[in-house]
N, C-alpha and C positions, 0 to 999 in steps of 0.2 A: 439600697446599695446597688451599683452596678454589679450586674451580675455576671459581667465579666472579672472581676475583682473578687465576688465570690466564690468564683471557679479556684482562684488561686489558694484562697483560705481552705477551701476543702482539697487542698493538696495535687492539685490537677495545674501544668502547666497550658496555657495555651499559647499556641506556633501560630503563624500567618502562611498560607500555603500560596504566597505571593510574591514576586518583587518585581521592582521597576527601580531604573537608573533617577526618574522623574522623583518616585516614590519616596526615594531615600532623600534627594536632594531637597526638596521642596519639605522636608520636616513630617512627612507625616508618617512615617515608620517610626519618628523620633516620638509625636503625639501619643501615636498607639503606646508605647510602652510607657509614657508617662499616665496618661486617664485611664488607661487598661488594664495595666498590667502586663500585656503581651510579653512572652518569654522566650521567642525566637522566632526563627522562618526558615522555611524548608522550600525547596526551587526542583525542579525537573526539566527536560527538555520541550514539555507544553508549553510551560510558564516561560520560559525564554524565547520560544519562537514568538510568542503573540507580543512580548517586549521588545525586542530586538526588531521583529518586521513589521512594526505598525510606526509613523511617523519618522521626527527627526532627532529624537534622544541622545542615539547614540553616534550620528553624523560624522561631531567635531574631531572621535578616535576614528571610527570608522575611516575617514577620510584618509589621512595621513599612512593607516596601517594599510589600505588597498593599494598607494602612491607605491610603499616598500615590495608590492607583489607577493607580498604574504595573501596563501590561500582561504578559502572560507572556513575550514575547521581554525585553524593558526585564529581568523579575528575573533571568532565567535569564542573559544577561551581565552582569550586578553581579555574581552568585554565583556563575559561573566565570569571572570575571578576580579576583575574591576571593582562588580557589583558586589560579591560576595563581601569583598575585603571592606568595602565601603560600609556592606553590613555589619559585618562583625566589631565594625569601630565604632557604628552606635550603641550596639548592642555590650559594648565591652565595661561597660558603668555596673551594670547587672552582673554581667558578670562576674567582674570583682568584689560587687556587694554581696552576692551567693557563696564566693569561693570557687567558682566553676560547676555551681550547680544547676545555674541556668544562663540564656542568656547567648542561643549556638545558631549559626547560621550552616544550611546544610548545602553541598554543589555534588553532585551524581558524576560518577565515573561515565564514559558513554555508552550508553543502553550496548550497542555492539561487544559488547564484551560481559554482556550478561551469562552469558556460557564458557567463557576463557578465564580461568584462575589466575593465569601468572599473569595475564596481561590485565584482568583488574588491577591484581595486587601491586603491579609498577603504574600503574595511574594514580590510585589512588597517593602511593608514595609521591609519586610528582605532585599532582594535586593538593598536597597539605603542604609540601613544601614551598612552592608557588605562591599559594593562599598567604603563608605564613603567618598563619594569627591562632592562639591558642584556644578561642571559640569558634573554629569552622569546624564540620564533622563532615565527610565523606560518605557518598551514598554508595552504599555497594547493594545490589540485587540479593535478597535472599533465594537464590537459587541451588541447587545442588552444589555445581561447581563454584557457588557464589562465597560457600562456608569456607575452605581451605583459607581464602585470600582474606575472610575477615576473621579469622583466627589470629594468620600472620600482622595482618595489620594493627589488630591491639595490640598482639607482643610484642609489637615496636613502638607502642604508645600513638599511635596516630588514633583519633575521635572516631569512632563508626557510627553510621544510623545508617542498620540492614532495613532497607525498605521493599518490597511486594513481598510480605508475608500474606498468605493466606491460610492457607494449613496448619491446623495445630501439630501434626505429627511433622512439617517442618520447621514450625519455630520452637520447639522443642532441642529439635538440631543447633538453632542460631542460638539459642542457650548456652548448648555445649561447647560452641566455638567462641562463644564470649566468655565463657568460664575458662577454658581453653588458654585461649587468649594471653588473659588476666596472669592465670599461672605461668606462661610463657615470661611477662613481662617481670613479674615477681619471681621468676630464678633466675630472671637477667639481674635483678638486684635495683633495678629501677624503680621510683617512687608510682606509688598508684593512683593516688591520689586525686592524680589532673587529667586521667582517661575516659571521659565520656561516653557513654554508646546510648542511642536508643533501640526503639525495636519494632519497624513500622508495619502496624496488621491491618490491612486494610477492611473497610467495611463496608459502605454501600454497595459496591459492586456486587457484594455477594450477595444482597437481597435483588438488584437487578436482576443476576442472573436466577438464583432459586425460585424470586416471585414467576418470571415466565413459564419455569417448568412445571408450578404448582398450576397454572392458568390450564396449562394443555392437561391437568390431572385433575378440574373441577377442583381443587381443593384452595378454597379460598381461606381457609382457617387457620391455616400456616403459615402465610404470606404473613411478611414484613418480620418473622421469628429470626430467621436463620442468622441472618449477620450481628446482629445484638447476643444471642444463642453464643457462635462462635468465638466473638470478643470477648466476652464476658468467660466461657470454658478457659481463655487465652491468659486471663488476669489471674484464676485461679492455679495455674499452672507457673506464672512468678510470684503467687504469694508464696509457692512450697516453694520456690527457687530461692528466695532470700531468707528464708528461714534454715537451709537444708546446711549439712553441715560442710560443706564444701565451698560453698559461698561466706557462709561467717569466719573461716580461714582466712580468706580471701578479704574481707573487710576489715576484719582484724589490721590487715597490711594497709588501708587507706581506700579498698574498695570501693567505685560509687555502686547502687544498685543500678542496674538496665533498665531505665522505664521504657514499659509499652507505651507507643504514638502511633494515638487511633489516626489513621489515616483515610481519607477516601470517606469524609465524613459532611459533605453536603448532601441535602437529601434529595436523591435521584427521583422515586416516584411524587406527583404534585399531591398525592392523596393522605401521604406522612408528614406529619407535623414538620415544619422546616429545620427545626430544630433537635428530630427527633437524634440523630446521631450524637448529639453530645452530652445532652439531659440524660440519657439512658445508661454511659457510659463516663461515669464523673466518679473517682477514687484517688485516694489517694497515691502518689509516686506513679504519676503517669500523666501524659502528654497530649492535647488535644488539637493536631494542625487544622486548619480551617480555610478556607476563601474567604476574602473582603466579604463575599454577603451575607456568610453564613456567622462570621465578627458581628455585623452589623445587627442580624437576625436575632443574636443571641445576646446583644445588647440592650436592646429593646423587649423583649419577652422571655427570655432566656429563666428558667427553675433550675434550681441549683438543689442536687439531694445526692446522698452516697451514694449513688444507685448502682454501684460495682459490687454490694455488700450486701444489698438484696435478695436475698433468698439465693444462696448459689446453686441450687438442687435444679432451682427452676432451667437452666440453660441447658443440662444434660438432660434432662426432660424433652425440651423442645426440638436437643437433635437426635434423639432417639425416634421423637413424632415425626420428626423429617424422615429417619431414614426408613421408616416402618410405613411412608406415603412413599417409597421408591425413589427417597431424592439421596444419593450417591455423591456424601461432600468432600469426599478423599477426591474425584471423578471432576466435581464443580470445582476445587480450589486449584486443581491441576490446569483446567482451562484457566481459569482465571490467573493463575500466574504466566500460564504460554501468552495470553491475551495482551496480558501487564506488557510483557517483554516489549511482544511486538508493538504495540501502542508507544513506548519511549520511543524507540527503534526508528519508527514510523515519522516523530515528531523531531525527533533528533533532526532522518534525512531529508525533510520539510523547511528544517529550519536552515540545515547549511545550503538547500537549494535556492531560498530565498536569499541566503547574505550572498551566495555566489551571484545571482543575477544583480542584487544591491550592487556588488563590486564591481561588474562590468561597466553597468549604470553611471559609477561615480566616476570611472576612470575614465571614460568615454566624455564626461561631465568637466572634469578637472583637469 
């Protein structure tokens, strides 16, 4: 059996951490979910800069929208809520065959606003609105200031998927704001039913970063623990969430559960299995976004096992072993979420430097 197809049987959604205008048109997003199974796709500001400034894709809008003197932010969301919308209309067959259980195309607030509450919270507003498809979900920053706004956001039914979790003592927080949420929405009197969220904890990075500090501490026995360690504490902390009695109120009323979506799951060092991020972390009601090559990887050699269910003792073990080698992951996941920030940030104003010069380009051209 394809063992991407497996993945789905043992209760594991997998995302494509990709897109392209090319992608969608030319049928092969449509492929994936047909021999796949693929269950959705999640987008960032990296993924749009490398689509948007490579080639001549998106030219034929491009064109016309630089003629109007609409600036570089203005085309760069026409052209990816374009894509988005385009996605979510392949995608919306799944959808309907789920119920709204799968089947969601994700587009990010702009990284700039990973620290401003009210002004996520009216993007994000605009942004689903815009989108208008009831399978998009909105990427809001799990940041401090990032919980307020996705609180308010499900209580007004709009899809969330809080993405750079790192910290389990923050996604504990983004719990509280999804439950939060939930309740807000359920004593507006409104059905729950069709509100979506995921919950994205990223991974690799976090053995990037801990493997180097174990290098400078001789401790090679540790390496590659921490971020499987951490994911894995992370699952166990939404298994008590959907059993707890606050959530089963909540369900009762049409509730979906919040799957964790491991994210950040190609394998950074060349010395881990390629496919170790998703073998490792495969359970039920939970989410597995990926890159075309890590798809590709995990189609061809890909082992399929409950491996979230796994002895759970073992994860708290291994970050006790961390922090008893001096490795401080309250200290790591703190970087690692400033890093996140600036990294969108970064690629965001990358990316509207490039359409702005595209634009000069064109008009200069036309």
């Amino acid at each position: 059996m394809n063992p991407l197809l497996a993945l789905r049987q043992a209760g594991q959604s997998v995302w494509l951490d990709f897109i392209t205008r090319r992608f969608i048109s030319e049928g092969k997003l449509k492929a994936l979910i047909d021999n796949d199974g693929l269950g959705g796709v999640t987008s960032n500001p990296t993924i749009f800069q490398k689509a948007m400034t490579g080639g001549t894709d998106y030219d034929a809008e491009f064109i016309p929208l630089a003629k109007q003197d609409k600036n570089a932010p203005d085309i760069f969301w026409a052209l990816a809520i374009k894509d988005i919308q385009s996605a979510c209309d392949v995608f919306r067959p799944l959808y309907d065959k789920t119920n709204g259980a799968d089947g969601y195309v994700s587009l990010e607030v702009n990284p700039h606003l990973a620290r401003d509450s009210q002004g996520t919270l009216e993007e994000a507003r605009q942004l689903f609105k815009r989108v208008a498809r009831p399978n998009v979900m909105i990427k809001i920053p799990g940041t401090k200031e990032g919980l307020p706004a996705i609180e308010q956001a499900l209580g007004e039914g709009i899809n969330i998927n809080i993405t750079l979790i790192f910290a389990l003592e923050r996604y504990q927080e983004v719990i509280n704001a999804w439950l939060a949420g939930l309740e807000r929405l359920a004593a507006s009197g409104k059905p729950l039913d069709r509100v979506a969220s995921v919950a994205s904890f990223f991974v690799s990075r976090v053995d990037s970063l801990v493997d180097g500090m174990l290098e400078k501490k001789g401790n090679k026995a540790l390496q590659g623990k921490a971020a499987i360690a951490n994911a894995k504490e992370a699952y166990q902390m939404f298994l008590k969430t959907i059993t707890s009695a606050r959530f089963k109120a909540l369900q009762a009323k049409g509730a979906r559960v919040q799957r964790p979506l491991w994210a950040s799951t190609s394998t950074k060092n060349p010395n881990y299995r390629d496919v170790l991020y998703v073998e490792e972390l495969i359970g039920p009601d939970t989410v597995n976004t990926v890159p075309p090559a890590t798809i590709d990887a995990f189609r061809d050699h890909g082992q399929v096992r409950q491996s979230l269910a796994e002895k759970p003792e073992t994860s708290a073990k291994a970050l006790a072993d961390l922090k008893a080698a001096g490795i401080d992951m309250k200290q790591v996941t703190q970087q690692l979420e400033d890093d996140g920030v600036k990294l969108f940030a970064e690629s965001y104003d990358a990316l509207i430097a490039s359409l702005e010069q595209k634009r000069q380009t064109l008009k200069v051209a036309h």
